[in-house]
N, C-alpha and C positions, 0 to 999 in steps of 0.2 A: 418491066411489064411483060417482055416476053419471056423471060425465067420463069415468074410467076404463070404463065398460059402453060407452060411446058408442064410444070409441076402439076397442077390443075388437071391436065391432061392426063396423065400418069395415073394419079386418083382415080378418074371416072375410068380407066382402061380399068386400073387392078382392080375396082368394085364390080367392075360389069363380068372381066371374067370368073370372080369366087362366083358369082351366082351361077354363070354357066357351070361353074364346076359341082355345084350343087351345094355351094352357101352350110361348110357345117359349123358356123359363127364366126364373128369376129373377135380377135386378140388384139388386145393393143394394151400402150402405158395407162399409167392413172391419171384420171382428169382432176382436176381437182375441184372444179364446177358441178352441184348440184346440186337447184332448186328444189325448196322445199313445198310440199302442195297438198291439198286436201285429199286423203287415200279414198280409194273408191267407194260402192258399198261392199256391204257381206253379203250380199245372193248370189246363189249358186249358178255355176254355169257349167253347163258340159261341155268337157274338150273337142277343141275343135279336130275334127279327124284331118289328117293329114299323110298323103301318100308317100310311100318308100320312091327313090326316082326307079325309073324306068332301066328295066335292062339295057345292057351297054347294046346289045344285039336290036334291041327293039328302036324301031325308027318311029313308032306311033308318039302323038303327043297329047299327052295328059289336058281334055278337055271338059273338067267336070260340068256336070249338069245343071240346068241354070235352079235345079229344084231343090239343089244342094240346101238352100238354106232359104224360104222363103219369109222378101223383108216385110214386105206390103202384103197383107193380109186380107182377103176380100172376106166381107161377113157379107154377104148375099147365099140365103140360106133356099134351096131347091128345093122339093121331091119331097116324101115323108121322113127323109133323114135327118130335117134340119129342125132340131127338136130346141122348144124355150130353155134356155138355161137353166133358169129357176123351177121347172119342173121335175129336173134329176139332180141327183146329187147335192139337193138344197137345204139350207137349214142346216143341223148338224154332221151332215155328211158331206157339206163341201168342200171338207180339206180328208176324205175317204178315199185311198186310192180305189180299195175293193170295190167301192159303188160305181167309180169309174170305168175300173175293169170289166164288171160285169155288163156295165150300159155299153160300151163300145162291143161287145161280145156279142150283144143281143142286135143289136145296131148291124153288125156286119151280118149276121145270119137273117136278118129281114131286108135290111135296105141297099149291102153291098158296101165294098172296101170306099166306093167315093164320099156314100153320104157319113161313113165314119168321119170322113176328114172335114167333111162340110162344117161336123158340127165341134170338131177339134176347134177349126181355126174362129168359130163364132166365140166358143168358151174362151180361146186365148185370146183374146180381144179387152175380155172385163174380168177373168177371175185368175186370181195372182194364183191359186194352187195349182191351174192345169198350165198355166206358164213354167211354173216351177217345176212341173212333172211332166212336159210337155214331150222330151226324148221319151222316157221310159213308158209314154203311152202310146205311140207310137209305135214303140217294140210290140204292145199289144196286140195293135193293129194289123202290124205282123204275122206275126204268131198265129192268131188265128185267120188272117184273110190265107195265110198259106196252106190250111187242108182242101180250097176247092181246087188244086192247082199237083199236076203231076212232078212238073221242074220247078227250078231257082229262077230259068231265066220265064217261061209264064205270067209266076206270078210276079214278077222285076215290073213289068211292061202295066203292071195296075198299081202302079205305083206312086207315092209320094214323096219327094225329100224335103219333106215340112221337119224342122225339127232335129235339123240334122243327121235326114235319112236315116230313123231310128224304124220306121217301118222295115225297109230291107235289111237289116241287124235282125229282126223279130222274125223275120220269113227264114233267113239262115237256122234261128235256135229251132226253128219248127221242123225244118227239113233235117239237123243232126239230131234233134229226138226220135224222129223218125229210122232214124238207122240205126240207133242204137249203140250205147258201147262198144260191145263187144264187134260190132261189125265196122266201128268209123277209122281205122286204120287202113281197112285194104278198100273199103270205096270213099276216102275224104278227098282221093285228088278227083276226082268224079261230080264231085256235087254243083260245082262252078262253071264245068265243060258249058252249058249250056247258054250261058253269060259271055265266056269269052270269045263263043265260037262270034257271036254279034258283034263285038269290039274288044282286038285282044288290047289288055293291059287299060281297056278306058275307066270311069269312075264306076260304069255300074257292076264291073268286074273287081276292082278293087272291094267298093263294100258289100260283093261278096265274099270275098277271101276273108275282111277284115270280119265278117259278120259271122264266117267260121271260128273265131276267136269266142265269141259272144258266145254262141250256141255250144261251144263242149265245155268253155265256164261253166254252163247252166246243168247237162249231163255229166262232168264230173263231179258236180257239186260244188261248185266256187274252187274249186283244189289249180291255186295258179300254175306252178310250176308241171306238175301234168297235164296242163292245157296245154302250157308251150311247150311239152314231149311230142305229144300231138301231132300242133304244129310244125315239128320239125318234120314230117315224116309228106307236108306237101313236099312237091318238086318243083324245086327254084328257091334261091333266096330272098327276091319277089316277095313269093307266095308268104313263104315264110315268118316273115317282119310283119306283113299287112294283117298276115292271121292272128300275131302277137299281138298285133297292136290291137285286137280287137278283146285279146282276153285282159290286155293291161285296163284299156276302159272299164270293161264289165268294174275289174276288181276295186277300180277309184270311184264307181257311180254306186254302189253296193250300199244301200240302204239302211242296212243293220233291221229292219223290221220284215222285208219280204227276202232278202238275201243277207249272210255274212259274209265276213272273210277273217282268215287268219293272215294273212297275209301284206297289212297293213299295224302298224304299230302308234301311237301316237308318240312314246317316248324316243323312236329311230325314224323323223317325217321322211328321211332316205329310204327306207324300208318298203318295197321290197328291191330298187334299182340295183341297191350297192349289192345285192346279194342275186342279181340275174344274169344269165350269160353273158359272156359279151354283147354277142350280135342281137340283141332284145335292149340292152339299155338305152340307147339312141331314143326308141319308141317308149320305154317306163318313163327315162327324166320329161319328156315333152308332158305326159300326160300326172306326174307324180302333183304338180305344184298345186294342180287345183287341190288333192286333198291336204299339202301343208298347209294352203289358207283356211279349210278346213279346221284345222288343228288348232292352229294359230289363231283363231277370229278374225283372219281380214286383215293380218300386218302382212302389210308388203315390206316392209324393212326385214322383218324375221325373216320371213321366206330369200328375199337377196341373202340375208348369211344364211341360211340351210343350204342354197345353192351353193353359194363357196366352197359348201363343205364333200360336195362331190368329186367323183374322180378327175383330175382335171380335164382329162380329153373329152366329157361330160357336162363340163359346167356349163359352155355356152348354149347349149341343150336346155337346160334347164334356167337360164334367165329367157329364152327366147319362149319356153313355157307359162313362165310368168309376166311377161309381154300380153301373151294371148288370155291371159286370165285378168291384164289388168284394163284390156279394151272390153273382155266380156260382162265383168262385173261393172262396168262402168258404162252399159250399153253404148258402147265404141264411141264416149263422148272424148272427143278432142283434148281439151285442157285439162282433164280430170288423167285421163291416159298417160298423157305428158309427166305430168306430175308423176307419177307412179313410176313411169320409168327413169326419171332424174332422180330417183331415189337411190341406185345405184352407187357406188361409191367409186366404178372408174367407166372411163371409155368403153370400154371390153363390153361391163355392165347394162349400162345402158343401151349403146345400141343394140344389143343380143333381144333385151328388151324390145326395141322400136322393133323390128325384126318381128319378131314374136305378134306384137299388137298391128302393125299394117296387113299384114297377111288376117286375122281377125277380121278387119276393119272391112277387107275387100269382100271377104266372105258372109260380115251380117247384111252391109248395105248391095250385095250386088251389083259393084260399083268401085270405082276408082275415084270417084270425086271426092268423097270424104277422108279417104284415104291421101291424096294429094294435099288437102288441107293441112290433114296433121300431119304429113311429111313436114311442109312448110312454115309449122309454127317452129319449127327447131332452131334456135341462133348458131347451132354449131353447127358447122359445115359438114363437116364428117358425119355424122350423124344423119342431117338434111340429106346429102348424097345418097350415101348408104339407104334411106329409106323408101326414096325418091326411086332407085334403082330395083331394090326389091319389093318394092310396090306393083311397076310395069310388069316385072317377069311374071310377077303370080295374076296379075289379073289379066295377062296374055292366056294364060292357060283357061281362063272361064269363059 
């Protein structure tokens, strides 16, 4: 018995310290255990953003914003922003982004950045298409609530992160249109000063950085690999990834009707990771898997062998992205999740997986209870621990 305590112990030390270390997945043998279970649905979800760690120099700790992701949704509609559903974009226009565009356009120039959101979160309540397009309206919201505003950090502080702070992403592309090509070279490490001087390295500095990613996708044209030239040209390798990671979004959220990309292939679902710097893959695999399910229609089996098929220092990247893709399409339901990640064919597999989906889980519910639930449904220990462990660290940070 106290063999077995000693070993036990050992366990819980070596999982708690990879996490301090910055958790970049687990390895291990093959299990040979794995339940088979009903795959999620096919509706899209956008990647969840996730920060590069903290400079070794920086002592701040990453305490994102409780706005990050709002679960509970109040329809209590104010002021003259909070407009009848069915009197805009109704009828044949309610799955029209343009009509949408246009209404939140008209919306923020009469009634201001809040009653836009008022009447965001009213629509997201009952109509499945502004759910579905709920980041990329947001961006809108952005976009243009950013011309009454001199800074980044200004218009930061009128903010919402309904939607997976797609508003601040939108504020970014408005503020690098605004400088133009030819000039976002010698003022790009300039445009964020104003954000960090408030909280260096906090989240509303990261999804500026990240949201510089977004904004020179949109001035180069979708052209990936010249975004992340760009990018290289912040100072810090920080800065760097975070910017990446924001041009790797644009390129997986990329519509094919109001943007393309060359950049995405369907016959190489690797495409574009296997062919990106080093120091950028880390950030493409995390966010590549949602467009292999994409590809695929919703097989999580396929997407586990697409991952295999990555670099190996890369794989556990990419099961831990399709973790997060299979709490998001299954709105973070517990045994539906489970399922999806025993789908895996080893140890390795799956937990990279759990991994992926608790950190999800913490993030739609704002909250660790659900999360601890589905740690807990696990019969395997390793796994249970592992989940249990990187459960705490991340919702320490919120």
């Amino acid at each position: 018995m106290l063999q077995r305590s000693i070993i036990t112990g050992f366990i819980l030390l070596a999982v708690t310290l990879l996490v301090l270390l910055g958790w970049q997945g687990i390895r291990s043998v093959d299990s040979g255990d794995s339940d088979e279970g009903p795959l999620p649905d096919s509706a899209s979800t956008t990647p969840l953003i996730t920060m590069p760690p903290i400079p070794d120099h920086e002592v701040t700790t990453f305490v994102p914003s409780s706005r990050e992701i709002t679960e509970n949704v109040s329809t209590e509609q104010t002021g003259s922003g909070a407009t009848s559903s069915d009197s805009v974009c109704g009828g044949d226009k309610t799955a029209d982004f343009d009509c949408y565009k246009d209404h939140y356009t008209t919306l923020i120039k009469t009634d201001g950045i809040a009653a836009a959101f008022v009447d965001l979160k009213a629509r997201y309540q009952t109509n499945a298409y502004v759910r579905a397009q709920c980041h990329p309206l947001t961006h809108v919201i952005g976009r243009v609530g950013a011309d009454g505003f001199e800074n980044v950090g200004d218009a930061y502080t009128y903010g919402d992160g309904f939607c997976w702070s797609g508003y601040y992403h939108g504020v970014l592309e408005s503020f690098v249109g605004k400088i133009g090509l030819g000039n976002l070279t010698s003022r790009l490490n300039d445009v964020c000063t104003s954000v960090k001087d408030q909280k260096s390295y906090g989240f509303d500095y990261y999804n500026c950085v990240h949201g510089l990613g977004h904004g020179i996708m949109a001035i180069t044209n979708d052209e990936l690999f010249t975004s992340l030239g760009y990018c290289d040209t912040l100072n810090g390798g920080w800065e760097q990834e975070s910017c990446g990671s924001g041009a790797y979004m644009e390129n997986v959220i990329i519509d094919g009707l109001n943007h393309f990309t060359k950049y995405l292939k369907p016959e190489d679902p690797l495409y574009p990771c296997n062919a990106s710097p080093e120091k950028y893959k880390h950030t493409c695999y995390l966010m590549q898997t949602s467009y292999m399910l994409k590809v695929n229609g919703g097989d999580f089996e396929k997407t586990f062998e697409w991952c295999r098929g990555a670099e190996e220092t890369h794989r556990t990247t990419c099961f831990q992205g399709l973790g997060r893709d299979a709490s998001g399409r299954s709105s973070s339901d517990a045994a539906r999740t489970k399922a999806t990640c025993l789908l895996g064919q080893t140890l390795e597999e799956q937990t990279n997986c759990v991994i992926g989906a608790v950190k999800d889980f913490i993030s739609y519910f704002h909250s660790n209870t659900q999360a601890i639930s589905f740690c807990n449904s696990f019969e395997d220990t390793n796994i249970r621990t592992t989940c249990l462990v990187v459960g705490a660290d991340y919702y320490a940070l919120l």
